[in-house]
N, C-alpha and C positions, 0 to 999 in steps of 0.2 A: 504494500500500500504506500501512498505517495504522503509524504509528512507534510503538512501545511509550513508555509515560508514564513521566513522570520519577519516582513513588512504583517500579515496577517497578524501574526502573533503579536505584535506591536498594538494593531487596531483591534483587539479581541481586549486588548489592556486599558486600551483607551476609553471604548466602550463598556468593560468594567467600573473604570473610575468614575466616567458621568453618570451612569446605573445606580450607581454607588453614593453619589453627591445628591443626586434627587430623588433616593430612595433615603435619606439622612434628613433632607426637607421637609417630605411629605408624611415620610412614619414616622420621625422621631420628632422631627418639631415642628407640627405644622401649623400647629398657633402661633407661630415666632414667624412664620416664614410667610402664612396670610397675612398680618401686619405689615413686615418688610414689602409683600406685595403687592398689597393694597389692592387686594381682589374684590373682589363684590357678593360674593357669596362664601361661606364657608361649612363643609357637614365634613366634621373629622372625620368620620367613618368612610367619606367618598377620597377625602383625601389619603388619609392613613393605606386605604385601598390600590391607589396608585400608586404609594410608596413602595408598598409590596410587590407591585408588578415592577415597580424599576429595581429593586435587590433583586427580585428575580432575573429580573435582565441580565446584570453583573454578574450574577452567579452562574447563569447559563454559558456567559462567556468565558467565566473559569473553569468552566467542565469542559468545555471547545478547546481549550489552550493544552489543557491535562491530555484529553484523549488527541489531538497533536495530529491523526491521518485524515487528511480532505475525505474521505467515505463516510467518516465519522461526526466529521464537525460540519460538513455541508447544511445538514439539516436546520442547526443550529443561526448559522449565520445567514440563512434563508428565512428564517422565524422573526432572527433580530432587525434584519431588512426590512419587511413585514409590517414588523409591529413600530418600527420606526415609521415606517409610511404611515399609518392609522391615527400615530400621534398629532404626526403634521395637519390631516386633515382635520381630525377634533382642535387642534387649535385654531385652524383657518375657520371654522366652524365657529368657531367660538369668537373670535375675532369679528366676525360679520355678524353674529346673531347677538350677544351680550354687552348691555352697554359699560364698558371699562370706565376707568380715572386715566389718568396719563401714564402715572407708574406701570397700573397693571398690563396696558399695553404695552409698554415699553418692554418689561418683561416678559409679556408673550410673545413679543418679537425676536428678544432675545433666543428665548427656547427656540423658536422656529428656526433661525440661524443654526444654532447647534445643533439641532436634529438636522435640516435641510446637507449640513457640511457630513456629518456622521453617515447619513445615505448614502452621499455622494462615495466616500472614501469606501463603507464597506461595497459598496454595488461594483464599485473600481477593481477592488481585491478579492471580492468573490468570481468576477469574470476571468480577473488573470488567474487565479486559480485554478477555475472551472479549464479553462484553455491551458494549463500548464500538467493537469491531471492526465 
């Protein structure tokens, strides 16, 4: 089996860390982080929710780095691809349908960047991948 490259392995880290930062937001403080945000709405439970699914995210991508052969980890960064796409559009969503403050737009834009950029690079290194397999 063909061992995924070390550029991968890099973005599987990367995408851990961000997983990781805003699954640390939304589960661990998201009363701290709704403030800082100045959202318009807040249900711990919806939040804390999302949090979970981004340590999930990070975690998935530490099991992808662990198990190390493209056969193995395809699945995985097909998922995180994915679920990356779905984000962006509930934010775009969310951007057109909810009236923000300026912060919380600003911050939603923010996300939108780091998602949009995080697509771009895995969708980049799953193709070479996929073509170097």
């Amino acid at each position: 089996m063909v061992e995924i490259s070390k550029n991968m392995k890099i973005m599987l880290v990367v995408d851990a860390i961000a997983g990781f930062i805003y699954g640390i937001f939304y589960m661990i403080i998201p009363e701290l982080y709704f403030v800082i945000k100045d959202s318009t709405n807040f249900d711990p439970q919806f939040w804390r929710l999302w949090g979970g699914t981004c340590f999930a995210f990070g975690i998935f991508c530490l099991i992808a780095i662990r198990r190390a052969e493209w056969e193995n980890v395809k699945i995985l960064v097909e998922l995180g691809i994915l679920w990356l796409i779905l984000a962006v559009i509930v934010n775009f969503i969310t951007i057109a349908t909810v009236p923000l403050s300026i912060t919380a737009y600003a911050s939603q834009w923010f996300d939108n960047v780091v998602i949009i950029i995080l697509i771009v690079a895995n969708t980049y290194l799953y193709l070479k991948e996929s073509s170097s397999a």
